[in-house]
FIRO-722368 format. One line per 5 residues: for each residue x negated, y, z of N, C-alpha, C. Coordinates in steps of 0.02 Angstrom, whole numbers, plus 50000, padded with zeros to 5 digits. Layout:
X Y Z X Y Z X Y Z  ...
This chain:
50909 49572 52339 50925 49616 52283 50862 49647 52254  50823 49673 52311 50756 49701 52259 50733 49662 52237  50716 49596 52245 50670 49513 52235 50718 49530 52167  50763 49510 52166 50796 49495 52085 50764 49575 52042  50774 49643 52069 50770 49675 52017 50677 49694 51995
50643 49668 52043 50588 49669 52022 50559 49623 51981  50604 49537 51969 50590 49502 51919 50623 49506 51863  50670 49559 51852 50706 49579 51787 50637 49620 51776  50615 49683 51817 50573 49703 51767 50526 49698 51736  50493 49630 51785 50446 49608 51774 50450 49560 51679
50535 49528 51685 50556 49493 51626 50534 49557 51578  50566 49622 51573 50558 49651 51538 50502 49685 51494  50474 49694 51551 50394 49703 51538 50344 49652 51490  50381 49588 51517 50345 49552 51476 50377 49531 51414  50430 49566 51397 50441 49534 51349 50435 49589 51292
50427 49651 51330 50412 49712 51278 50342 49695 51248  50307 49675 51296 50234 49665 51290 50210 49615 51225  50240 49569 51228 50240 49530 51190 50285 49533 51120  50340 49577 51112 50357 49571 51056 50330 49638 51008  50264 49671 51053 50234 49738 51032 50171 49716 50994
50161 49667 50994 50093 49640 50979 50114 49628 50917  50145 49599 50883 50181 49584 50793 50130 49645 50771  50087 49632 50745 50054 49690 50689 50045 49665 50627  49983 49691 50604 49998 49697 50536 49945 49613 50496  49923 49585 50538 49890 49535 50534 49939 49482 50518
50014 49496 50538 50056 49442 50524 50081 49451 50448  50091 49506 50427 50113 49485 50350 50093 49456 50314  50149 49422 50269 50128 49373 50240 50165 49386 50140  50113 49369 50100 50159 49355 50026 50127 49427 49999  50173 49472 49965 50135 49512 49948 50155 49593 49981
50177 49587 50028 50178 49643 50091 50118 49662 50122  50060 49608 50132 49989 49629 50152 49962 49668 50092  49993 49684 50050 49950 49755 50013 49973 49810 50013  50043 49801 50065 50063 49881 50080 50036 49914 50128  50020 50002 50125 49981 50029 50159 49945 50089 50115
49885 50099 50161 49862 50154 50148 49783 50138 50118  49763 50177 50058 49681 50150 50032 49662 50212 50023  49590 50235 50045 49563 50287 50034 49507 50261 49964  49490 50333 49951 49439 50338 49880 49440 50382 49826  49420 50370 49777 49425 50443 49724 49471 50426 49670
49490 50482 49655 49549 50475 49604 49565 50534 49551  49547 50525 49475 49545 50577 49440 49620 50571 49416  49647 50611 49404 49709 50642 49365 49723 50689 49332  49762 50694 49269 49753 50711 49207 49838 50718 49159  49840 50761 49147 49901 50753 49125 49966 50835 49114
50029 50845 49147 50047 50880 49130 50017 50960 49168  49993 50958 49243 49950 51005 49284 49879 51004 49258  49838 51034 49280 49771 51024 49282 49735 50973 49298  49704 50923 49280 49656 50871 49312 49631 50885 49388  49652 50836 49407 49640 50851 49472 49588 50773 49498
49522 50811 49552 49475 50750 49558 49469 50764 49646  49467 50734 49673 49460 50721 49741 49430 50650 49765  49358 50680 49816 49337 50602 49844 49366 50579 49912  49404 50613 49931 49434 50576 49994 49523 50599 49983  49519 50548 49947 49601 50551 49921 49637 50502 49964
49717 50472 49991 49732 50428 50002 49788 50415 49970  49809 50354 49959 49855 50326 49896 49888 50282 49967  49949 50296 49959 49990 50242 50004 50016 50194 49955  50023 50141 49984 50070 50087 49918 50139 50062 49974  50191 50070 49926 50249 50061 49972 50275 50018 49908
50333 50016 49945 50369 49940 49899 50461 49950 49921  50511 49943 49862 50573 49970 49871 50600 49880 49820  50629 49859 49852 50648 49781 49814 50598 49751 49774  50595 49760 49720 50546 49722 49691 50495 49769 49646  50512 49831 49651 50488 49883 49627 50432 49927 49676
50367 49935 49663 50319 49952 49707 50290 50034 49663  50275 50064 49721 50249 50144 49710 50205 50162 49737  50159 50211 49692 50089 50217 49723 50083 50291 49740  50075 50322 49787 50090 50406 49798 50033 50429 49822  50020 50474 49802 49934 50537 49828 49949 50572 49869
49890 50578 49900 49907 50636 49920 49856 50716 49862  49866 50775 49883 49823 50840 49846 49872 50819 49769  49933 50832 49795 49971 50843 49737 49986 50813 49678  49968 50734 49660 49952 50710 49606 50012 50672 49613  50056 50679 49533 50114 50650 49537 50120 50571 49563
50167 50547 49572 50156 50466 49593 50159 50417 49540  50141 50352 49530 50163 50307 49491 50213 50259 49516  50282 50259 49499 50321 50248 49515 50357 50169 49473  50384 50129 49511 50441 50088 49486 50394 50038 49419  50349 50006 49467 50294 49966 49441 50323 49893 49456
50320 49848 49420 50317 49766 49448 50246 49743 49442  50252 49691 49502 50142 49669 49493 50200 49578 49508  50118 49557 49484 50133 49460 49492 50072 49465 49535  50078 49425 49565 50038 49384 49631 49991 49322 49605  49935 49345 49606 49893 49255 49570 49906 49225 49613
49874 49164 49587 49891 49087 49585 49861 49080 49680  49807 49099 49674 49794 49112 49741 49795 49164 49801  49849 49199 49779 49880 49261 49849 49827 49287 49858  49784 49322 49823 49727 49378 49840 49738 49433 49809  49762 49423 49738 49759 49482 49697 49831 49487 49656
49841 49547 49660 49915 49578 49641 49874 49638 49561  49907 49615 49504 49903 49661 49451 49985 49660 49413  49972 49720 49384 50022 49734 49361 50074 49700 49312  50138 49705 49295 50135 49652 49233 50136 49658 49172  50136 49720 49162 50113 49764 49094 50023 49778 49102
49984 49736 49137 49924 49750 49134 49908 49733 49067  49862 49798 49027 49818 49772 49013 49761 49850 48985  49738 49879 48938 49672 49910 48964 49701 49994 48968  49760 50004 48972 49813 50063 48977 49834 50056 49016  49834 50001 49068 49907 50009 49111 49868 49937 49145
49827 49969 49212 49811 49919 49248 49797 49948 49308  49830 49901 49364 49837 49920 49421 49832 49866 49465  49776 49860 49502 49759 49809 49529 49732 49812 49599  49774 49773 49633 49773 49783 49717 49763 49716 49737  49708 49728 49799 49675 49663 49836 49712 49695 49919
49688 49653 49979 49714 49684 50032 49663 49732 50060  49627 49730 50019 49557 49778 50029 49530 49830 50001  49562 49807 49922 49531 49887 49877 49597 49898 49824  49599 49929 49786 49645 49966 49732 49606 49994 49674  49612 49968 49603 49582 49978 49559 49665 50007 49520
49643 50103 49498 49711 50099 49445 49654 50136 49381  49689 50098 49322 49665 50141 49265 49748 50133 49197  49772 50199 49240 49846 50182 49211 49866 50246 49173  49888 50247 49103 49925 50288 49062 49979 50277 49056  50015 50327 49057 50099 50333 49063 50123 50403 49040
50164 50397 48968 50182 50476 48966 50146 50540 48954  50075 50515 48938 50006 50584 48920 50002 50589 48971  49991 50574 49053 49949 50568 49098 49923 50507 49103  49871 50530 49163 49819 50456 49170 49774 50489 49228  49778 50398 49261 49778 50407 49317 49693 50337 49348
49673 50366 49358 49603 50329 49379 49578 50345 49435  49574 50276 49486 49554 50280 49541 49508 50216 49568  49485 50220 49620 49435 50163 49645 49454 50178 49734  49495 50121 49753 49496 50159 49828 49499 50104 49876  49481 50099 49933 49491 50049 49977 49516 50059 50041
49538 49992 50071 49554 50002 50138 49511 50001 50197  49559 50061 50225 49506 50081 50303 49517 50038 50349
C-alpha cells in the first residue's frame, strides 16, 4: 500500500512539474505581443499632459479587439484591430496611418495615435 501511494505521488509530482513549464515561449500567432512594455509616453488631451519615463503599457486582447492601458493615470486606447504582416513579426494597426499608428513587435511598441483631441505618443519596450 505505501509502494503504490508513493508512486501516485511521485505520478503527480511529475506531472505537475511538467505541465508548469508551458510559458510564455510557447505562444504562438499574435498572442506573443501580449504583455507588458516599459518606456516613455507623452499624453495630451482632456487632463493635463502627462510625461513619464518609466511608464508601463500592458497590451491585452478581448476577441479580436486589443487594448493598450498605462499606468500614472493616462486614459487607455481601447477596442483597436491590428493585421499581422506577411511575416509574423510586426502587428500595426488597421487604421494605420500618420494619426493613428500603433505598432507592436514582440519586443518594442511604437504608438503615435489621435483619437477624439487626445494623443498619445510613446516608445516602449519589452523587459
Amino acid at each position: 500500500m505505501k509502494f503504490r501511494f508513493k508512486v501516485f505521488v511521485i505520478f503527480l509530482t511529475l506531472l505537475t512539474a511538467f505541465s508548469s513549464c508551458n510559458g510564455d515561449e510557447d505562444l504562438t500567432g499574435d498572442d506573443r505581443f501580449l504583455g507588458e512594455y516599459s518606456g516613455s509616453v507623452f499624453y495630451s488631451g482632456a487632463e493635463n499632459p502627462d510625461f513619464s519615463e518609466n511608464i508601463t503599457v500592458t497590451v491585452s486582447k478581448r476577441d479580436e479587439y486589443w487594448k493598450l492601458s498605462f499606468t500614472n493615470d493616462i486614459p487607455p486606447i481601447d477596442s483597436i484591430l491590428f493585421d499581422l504582416s506577411e511575416n509574423d513579426e510586426v502587428m500595426l494597426n488597421t487604421e494605420a496611418d500618420e494619426e493613428h499608428l500603433i505598432r507592436i513587435t514582440s519586443h518594442s511598441l511604437q504608438i503615435e495615435y489621435t483619437k477624439d483631441g487626445e494623443n498619445w505618443k510613446g516608445h516602449c519596450n519589452r523587459e
